[in-house]
Phi, psi and omega in degrees: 000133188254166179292152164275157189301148186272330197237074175245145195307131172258189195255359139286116197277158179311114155295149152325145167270088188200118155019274174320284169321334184286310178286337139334281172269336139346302216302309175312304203256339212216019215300330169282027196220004190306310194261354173289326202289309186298316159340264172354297187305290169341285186324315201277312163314310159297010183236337195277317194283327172292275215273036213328127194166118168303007201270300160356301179269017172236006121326296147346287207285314196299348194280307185299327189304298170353281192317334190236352161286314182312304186314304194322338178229083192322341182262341159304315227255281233295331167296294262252339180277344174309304200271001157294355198238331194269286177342320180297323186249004185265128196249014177261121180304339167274342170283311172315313174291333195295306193298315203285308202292294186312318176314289203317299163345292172323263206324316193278299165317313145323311150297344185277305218281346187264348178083008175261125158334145186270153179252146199268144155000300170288339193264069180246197230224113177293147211261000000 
């Protein structure tokens, strides 16, 4: 039996990075992650507007376009919620760094494939 691959192509393509797209195909790959993304929007909105400045919602976009790249490859999201959930329970600093670089690795991959900056570690997306 050979391994299966960690990063294989799904039948939903990396969307534009623009709000309506992002919810679209979330809807598709992520359909339970649907009111944090609106959650989300709301916020960035009311801080883009409050600060005026578009940088709130382009912050946004950049977490979710990651955040549906992560999904779009189900054996990525489903690694990427292990080690979020093992990072919760782990008290050896070296398995915690093990932990923080394979995230980080998901996530930094993710972003290349959405064309986005990468957002550092600490910055995620409420679930």
């Amino acid at each position: 039996m050979s391994a299966q691959p960690l990063h294989r192509h799904t039948a939903v393509p990396q969307p534009s990075a623009t709000p309506e797209a992002l919810r679209a195909a979330l809807a598709q790959v992520a359909p339970g992650r649907l009111a944090a993304f609106d959650a989300d929007r709301a916020r960035s909105t009311d801080r883009a507007r409050e600060q005026t400045s578009s940088d709130p919602l382009r912050r946004f976009v950049e977490r979710w376009a990651i955040e549906v790249a992560v999904e779009r490859h189900p054996e990525n999201a489903a690694r990427l919620r292990e080690l979020q959930a093992r990072a919760e329970l782990v008290s050896d600093a070296g398995e915690a760094r093990r932990i923080a670089v394979e995230i980080s690795s998901i996530r930094a991959a993710a972003a290349a494939e959405a064309g986005v900056p990468a957002i550092g570690a600490g910055s995620g997306v409420a679930r």
